[in-house]
N, C-alpha and C positions, 0 to 999 in steps of 0.2 A: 497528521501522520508522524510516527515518531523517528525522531532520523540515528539511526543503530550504528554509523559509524561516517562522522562527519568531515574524517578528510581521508583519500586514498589517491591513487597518482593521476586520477582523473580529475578530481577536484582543481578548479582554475582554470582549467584548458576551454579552448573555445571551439564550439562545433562548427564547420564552414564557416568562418566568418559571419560566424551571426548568434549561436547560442552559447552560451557560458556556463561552464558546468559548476555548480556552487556548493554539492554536497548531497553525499547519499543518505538515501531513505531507507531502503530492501533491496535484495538479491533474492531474485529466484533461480531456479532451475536451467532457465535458457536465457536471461536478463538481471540486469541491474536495475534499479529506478533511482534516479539523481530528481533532485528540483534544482531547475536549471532557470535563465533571466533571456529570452528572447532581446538582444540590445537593438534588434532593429524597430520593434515595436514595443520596447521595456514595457515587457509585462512578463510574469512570473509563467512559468510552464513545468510540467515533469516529462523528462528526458527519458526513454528504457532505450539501456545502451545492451547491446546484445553481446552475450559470452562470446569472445574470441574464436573459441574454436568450433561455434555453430558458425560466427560470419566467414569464417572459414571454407563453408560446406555451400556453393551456388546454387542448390536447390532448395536450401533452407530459407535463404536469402532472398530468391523468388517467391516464397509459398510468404514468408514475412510481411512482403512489398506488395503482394497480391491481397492479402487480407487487411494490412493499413488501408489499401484504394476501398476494401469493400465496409470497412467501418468508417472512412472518414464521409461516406455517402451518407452513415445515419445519423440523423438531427433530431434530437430531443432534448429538452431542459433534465430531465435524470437519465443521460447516459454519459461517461465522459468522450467527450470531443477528442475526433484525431486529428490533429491540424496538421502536422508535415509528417515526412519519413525522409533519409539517407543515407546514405553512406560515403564517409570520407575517404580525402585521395588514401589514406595508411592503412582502410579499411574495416572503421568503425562502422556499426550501423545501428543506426540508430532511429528510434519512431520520438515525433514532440505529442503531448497531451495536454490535453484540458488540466490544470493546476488546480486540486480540491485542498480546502485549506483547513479541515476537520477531521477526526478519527474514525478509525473503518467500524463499519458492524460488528466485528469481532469485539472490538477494545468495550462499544457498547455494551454488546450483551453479556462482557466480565463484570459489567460494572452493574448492570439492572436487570440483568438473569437472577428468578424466571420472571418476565414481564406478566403487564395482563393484557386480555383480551385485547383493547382497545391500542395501547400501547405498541403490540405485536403489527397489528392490520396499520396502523400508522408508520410502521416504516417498511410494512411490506408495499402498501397499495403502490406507493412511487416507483419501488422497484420493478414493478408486473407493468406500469405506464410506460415504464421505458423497453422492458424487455418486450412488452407486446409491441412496441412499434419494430424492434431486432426480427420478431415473428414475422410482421407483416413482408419485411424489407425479405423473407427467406433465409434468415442466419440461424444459428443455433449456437447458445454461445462456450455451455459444453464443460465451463469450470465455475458455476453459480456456487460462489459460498460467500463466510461474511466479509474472509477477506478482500474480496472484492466487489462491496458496496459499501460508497465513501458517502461521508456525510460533511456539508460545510458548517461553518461556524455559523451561519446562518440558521440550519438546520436544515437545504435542502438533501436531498438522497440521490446518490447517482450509483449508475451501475457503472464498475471498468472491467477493464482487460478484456476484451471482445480478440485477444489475442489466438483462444483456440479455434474461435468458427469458421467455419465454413460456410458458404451458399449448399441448402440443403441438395438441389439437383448435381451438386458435386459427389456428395458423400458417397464412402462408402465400407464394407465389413470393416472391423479391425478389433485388431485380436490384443489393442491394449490400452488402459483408462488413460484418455487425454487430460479428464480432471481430478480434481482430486478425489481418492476412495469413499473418504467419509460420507461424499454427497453422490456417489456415481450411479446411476440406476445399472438396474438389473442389465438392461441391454450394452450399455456400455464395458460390462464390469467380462461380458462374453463376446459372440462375436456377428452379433446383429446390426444391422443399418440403425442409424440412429436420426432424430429429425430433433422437434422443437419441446415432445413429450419429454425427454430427457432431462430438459432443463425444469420441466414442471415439477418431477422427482425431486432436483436437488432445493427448488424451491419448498417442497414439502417438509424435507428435512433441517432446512434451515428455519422454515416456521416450530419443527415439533422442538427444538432446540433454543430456542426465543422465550418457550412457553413453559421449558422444562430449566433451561441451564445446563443441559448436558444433550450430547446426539443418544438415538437408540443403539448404534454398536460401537462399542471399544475392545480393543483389542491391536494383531498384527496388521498388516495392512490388507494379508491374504483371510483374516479370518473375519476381517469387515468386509470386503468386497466377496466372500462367501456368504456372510450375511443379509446380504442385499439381495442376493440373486435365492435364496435357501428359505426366508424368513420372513412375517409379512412383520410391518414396523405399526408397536402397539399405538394406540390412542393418549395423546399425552396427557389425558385425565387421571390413567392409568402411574402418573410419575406425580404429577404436580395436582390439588385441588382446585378450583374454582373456575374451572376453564369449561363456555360453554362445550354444552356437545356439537353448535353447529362448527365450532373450530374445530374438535375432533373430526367431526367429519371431513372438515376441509383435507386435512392433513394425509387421513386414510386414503380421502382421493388420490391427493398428490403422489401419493408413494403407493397406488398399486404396484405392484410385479409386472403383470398385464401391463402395457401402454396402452393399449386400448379402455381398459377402464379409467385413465385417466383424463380430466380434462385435455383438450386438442392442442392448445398453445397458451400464453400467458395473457392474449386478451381475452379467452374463456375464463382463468382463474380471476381475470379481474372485476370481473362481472360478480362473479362467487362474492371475492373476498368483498367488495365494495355492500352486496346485499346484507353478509354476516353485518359489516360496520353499522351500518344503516337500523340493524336489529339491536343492537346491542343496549342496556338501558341505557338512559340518562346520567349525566355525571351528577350526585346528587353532593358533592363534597361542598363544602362554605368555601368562598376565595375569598381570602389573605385582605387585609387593607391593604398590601401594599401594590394587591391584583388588583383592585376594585378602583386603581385611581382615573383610568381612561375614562374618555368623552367620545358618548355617543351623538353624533351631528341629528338635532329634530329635522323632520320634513313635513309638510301638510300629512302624510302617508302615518308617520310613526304617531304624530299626534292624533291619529283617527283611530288607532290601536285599543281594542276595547278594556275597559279598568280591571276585566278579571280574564283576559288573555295570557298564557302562557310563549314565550318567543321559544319556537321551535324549530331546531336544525335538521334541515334533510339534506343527505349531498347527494351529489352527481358526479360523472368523472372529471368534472372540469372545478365546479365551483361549488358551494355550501349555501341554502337560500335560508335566510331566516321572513319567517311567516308567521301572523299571530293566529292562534287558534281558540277558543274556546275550551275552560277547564272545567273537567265532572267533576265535582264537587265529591266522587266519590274512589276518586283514584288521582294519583297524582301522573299519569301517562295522557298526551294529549289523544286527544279522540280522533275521528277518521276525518279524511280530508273533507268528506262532506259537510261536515258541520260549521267547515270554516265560514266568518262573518269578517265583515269589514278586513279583508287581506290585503298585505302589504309586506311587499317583497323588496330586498336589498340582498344582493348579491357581494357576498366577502370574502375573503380569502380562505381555500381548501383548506385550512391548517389542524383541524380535528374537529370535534365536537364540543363545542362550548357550553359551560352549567345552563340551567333553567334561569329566568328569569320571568318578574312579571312587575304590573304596571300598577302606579294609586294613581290617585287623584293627583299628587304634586307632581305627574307628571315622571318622575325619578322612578330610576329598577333598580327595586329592592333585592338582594341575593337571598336566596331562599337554601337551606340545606335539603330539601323536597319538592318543592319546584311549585310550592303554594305557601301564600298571602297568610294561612293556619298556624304556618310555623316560622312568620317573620317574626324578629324582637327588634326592640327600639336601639340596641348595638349591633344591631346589623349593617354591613357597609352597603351605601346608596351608589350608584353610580348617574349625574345627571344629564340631561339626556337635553339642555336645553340651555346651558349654567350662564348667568350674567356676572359679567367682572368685576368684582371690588374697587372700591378708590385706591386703596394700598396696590390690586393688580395691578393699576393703569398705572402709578405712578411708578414703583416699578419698572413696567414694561417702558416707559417714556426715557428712564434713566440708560436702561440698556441699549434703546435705540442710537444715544447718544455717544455713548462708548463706544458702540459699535461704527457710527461714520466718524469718530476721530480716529480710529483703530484703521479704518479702512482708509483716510487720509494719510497717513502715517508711511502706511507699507504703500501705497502710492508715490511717494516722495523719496524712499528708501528703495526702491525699485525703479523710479523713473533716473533719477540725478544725485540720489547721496549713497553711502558706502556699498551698501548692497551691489553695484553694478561696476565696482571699480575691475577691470579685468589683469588680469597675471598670467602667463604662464607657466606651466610646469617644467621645472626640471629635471632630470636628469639623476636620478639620486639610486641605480640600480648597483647593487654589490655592497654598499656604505653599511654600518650600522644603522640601527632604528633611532637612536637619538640625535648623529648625525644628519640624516635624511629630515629629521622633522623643524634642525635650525633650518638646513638650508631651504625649506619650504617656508619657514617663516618670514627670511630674510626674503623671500621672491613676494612678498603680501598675502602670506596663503595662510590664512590662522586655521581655518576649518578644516583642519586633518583629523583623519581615523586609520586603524591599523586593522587588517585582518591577516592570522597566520594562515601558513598550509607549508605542507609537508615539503621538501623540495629535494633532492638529489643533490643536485650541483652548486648550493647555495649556501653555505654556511647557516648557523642556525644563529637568529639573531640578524641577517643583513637582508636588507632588500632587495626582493626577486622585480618589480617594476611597482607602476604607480596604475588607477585607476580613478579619471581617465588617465591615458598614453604621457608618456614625455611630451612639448614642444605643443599640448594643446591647449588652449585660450576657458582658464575661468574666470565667473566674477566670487565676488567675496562672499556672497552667499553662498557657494558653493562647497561640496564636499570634496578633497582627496583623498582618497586611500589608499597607505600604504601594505602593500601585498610584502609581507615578511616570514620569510623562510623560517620552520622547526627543524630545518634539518631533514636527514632521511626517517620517513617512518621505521616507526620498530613494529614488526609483524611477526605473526604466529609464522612455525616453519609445519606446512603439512605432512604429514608422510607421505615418501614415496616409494616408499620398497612394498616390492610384493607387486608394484605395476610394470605395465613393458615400459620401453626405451619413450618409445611416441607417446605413451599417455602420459609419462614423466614428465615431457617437455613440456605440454601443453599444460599439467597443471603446475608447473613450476613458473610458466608464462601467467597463467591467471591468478597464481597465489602473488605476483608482482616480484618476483625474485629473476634470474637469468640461471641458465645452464653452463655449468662450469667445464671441469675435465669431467672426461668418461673414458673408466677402464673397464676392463673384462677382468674375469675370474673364474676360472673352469667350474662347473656345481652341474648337482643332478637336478638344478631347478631350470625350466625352458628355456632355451635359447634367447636372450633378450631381456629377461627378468632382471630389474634393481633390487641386485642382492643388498646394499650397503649408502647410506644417504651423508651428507657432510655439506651444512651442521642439519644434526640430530635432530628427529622429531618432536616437534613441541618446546623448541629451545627459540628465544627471540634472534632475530636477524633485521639487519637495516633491507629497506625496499631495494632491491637491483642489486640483493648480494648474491654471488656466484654457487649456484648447488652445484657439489663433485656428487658423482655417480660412478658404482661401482656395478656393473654387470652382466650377468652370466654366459655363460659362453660354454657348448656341449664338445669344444673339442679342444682335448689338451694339447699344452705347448708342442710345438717338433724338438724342441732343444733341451737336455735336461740341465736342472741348473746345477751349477758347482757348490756343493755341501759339507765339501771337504774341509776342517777345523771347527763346523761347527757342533751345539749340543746333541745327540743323538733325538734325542727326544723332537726338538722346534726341528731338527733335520727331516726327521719322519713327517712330522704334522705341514709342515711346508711343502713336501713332494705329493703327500695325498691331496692336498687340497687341490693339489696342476693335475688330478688325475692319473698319478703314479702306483703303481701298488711299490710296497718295498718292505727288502727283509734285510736283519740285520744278524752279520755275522761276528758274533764275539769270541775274540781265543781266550782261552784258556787263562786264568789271573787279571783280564783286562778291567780296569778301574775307573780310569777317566771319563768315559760316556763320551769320547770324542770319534769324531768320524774320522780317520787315518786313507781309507780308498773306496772308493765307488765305482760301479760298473754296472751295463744297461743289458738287458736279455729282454728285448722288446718291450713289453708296458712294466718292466719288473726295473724297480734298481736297486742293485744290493750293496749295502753300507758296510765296510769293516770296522770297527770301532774296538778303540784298547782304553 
């Protein structure tokens, strides 16, 4: 995930004594997401700190803490994990989450839109496994897009943010998209019950968008969510070439208008997508030498494997069965299960569909670009299936065995009794310079320092805000310090705030990190309350916790008129109308100077003499 703004006033702070906020990720609409360091059980977590002036609001906070209890109940390897939820004494609140350490679908499918076929159903299937278990459990989860299905560096797929659902026997009308437009079905988009069909919708549109590299509507946001509900959404053959039509079909399903014509839940579409996979051909491409270097472990089983069998992949929802079959010598497709002879099954990892291969006499599978023995050449990569090790291996291997228990004595002796476990305490070195702070760390036996900035208020830029671990606690030499050193107050964009009331000014003058300064009035024919005037100006930098003045409106003019006696006529005039004055100005006869000489009031009227 990419982290869009890595220090802000939360950065550093510690949740209840126990998580550590380390740096943001995304902001959304009701939420923040940090990756934050759980130090009770150090391990990595993402934090979603919720906008202030929703924790603000106790029924949001309830409806929040109601739906963390009803996600942290579902357990599946692709959905992200809810582990805790709270809220602090000052009234953060906050959900912890499963930590995915990989880029979302979205960032994906920038990069490899339009996928193909097989490509697309490989990072849907995980998705529809874990959303079908959200089905069963009765959720609906209501905001299905790519932003929120993450992928680890490993490559497994999980689904997040199960933040809009509900238990479906809860639901009910509403008249506004909880998710986002682009994916919202028809009944969402109006004002219909919704259940788990919904999410089938946006998973439709997130497949035809996989396959294409663009959704079917663009536009406002009123003229996509008219779209949805106006228009049926084309076949994405119709955008992109080579895409079977059992995927078109898939798609069509998903995004009828009708719910009813749509598959029931996401374990019906997985059933779907799983059968297309299962159809699709064979990957007939040459792997790489540097694909071909893996060892396949022999069994009695693989060695009874007939010399013109083809190794043929069928999955299921759990696992992938490779089995040998029999090849027609007049198609390179294996033939029907019937025909199978001497079979032999080994169950491997889900992880796609892997090339054809087939078997000689040495025993070795050969890679084929067709998936037969016709179109092997002698520079084709072997992969052996039985391999015995070289005198060069063994001796090798003998060498490194060696290395490695002196390596392992070494750090046994450097860990049990020599320097590694000499211990120190920390000192004290908070307010000091950073070069100060790292003698005195040295002088205590502490070689192994690191420095991390973050932004601070109260800290000079350049001194240290504290140590991690604390002052006065016990490391060894192996160990790291870090010194947490202050940049000073953030510099932040200043938002606008004129044109809002008095109350939504504060609140987002609170969430843009700045404080509310002086607030005056100013008589205007704009509403009662309105911030006619901001200071400093919008779009100009400001340190974090600088004070906004606010200027505004106010429908009743002053009781008292002001004294305008010596000055220009002109700013004299423009000054009284502004408080809601009318005024007329009486000049004699040769008068020059444009100065105001006497003034007098005749109810809202005040009339200037000027020579």
């Amino acid at each position: 995930m990419p982290d869009h703004s890595p220090h802000d006033r939360l950065t550093g702070t510690l949740l209840d004594h126990r998580y550590r906020i380390q740096r943001r990720l995304a902001t959304g609409g009701t939420a923040s997401v940090y990756v934050g360091l759980d130090e009770r059980l150090d391990r990595p977590v993402a934090l979603k700190i919720i906008h202030p002036h929703f924790a603000d609001d106790p029924k949001f906070v309830e409806r929040a803490q109601r739906e963390a209890k009803s996600a942290a109940r579902l357990h599946h390897p692709n959905v992200v994990a809810v582990l805790d939820q709270g809220q602090t004494a000052d009234g953060v609140v906050y959900l912890v989450l499963e930590y995915v350490d990989g880029p979302t679908l979205r960032h994906v499918i920038a990069r490899e839109s339009p996928m193909t076929a097989r490509r697309t159903l490989d990072l849907l299937v995980p998705v529809l496994r874990g959303l079908a278990q959200a089905h069963r459990s009765g959720m609906v989860h209501r905001d299905i897009k790519p932003e929120n299905v993450l992928l680890t560096t490993g490559g497994d797929v999980k689904v997040a943010d199960f933040g809009l659902m509900r238990a479906v026997d809860e639901h009910t009308s509403t008249s506004t998209i909880l998710g986002t437009v682009a994916y919202a079905a028809p009944e969402l988009v109006g004002h219909e019950p919704v259940d788990q069909r919904c999410d089938v919708y946006a998973l439709g549109i997130m497949a035809y968008e996989m396959l294409t590299g663009s959704r079917p509507y663009t536009g406002t946001a009123l003229q996509v969510a008219n779209a949805h509900v106006s228009r049926d959404v084309p076949a994405p053959s119709r955008i992109s070439s080579g895409i079977p039509a059992s995927l078109d079909e898939f798609v069509l399903r998903c995004t009828a208008r009708n719910p009813d014509a749509r598959p029931a839940d996401a374990a019906a579409l997985l059933d779907l997508a799983l059968a297309i996979h299962r159809s699709l051909p064979a990957v007939n491409d040459p792997v790489s030498l540097n694909q071909a270097t893996h060892v396949i472990p022999a069994s009695d089983e693989t060695q009874s494997l007939p010399q013109s069998g083809q190794a043929h992949f069928s999955g299921d929802a759990e696992t992938t069965v490779l089995s040998a079959q029999p090849q027609d010598s007049r198609s390179t497709e294996p033939i029907s299960s019937s025909g199978v002879r001497n079979a032999a099954t080994r169950a491997i990892p889900a992880s796609g569909i892997l090339p054809t291969y087939d078997l000689d006499a040495t025993q070795t599978v050969a890679i084929t670009a067709a998936g037969s023995t016709a179109h092997r050449t002698p520079e084709q990569p072997r992969v052996t299936l039985n391999p015995q090790p070289s005198p060069l291996q063994l001796a090798i291997g003998s060498v490194v065995f060696v290395l490695l228990l002196a390596l392992a004595g070494f750090l046994g002796w450097w860990l049990a009794s020599g320097p590694g476990m000499a211990a120190s305490t920390v000192p004290d070195v908070s307010g000091v310079p950073v070069a100060n702070a790292e003698r005195t760390l040295s002088a205590a036996g502490i070689s192994n320092v690191g420095v991390h900035t973050m932004t601070n208020a109260q800290i000079p830029a350049g001194s240290v805000i504290g140590t991690d671990p604390d002052e006065s606690a016990r490391v060894h030499g192996i160990e790291q310090v870090v010194l947490l050193v202050s940049e000073g107050p953030a510099q932040l964009d200043v938002p606008m705030f004129e044109g809002m009331t008095l109350d939504e000014a504060r609140n987002a003058i609170s969430q843009a990190g700045f404080t509310v300064g002086g607030v005056q009035t100013q008589y205007s024919d704009q509403p009662d309350g309105t911030v006619l005037q901001q200071q400093p100006s919008q779009g100009s930098k400001a340190e974090e916790g600088t004070a906004v003045d606010l200027t505004v409106a106010t429908d009743s003019p002053p009781d008292q008129v002001p004294n305008v006696v010596g000055q220009n006529v002109d700013s004299a005039r423009e000054s009284l109308e502004e408080l809601g004055f009318t005024v007329e100005v009486n000049r004699p006869v040769g008068s020059t100077l444009d100065r105001v000489v006497h003034q007098r009031e005749d109810g809202d009227t005040v009339i200037l003499t000027v020579l």
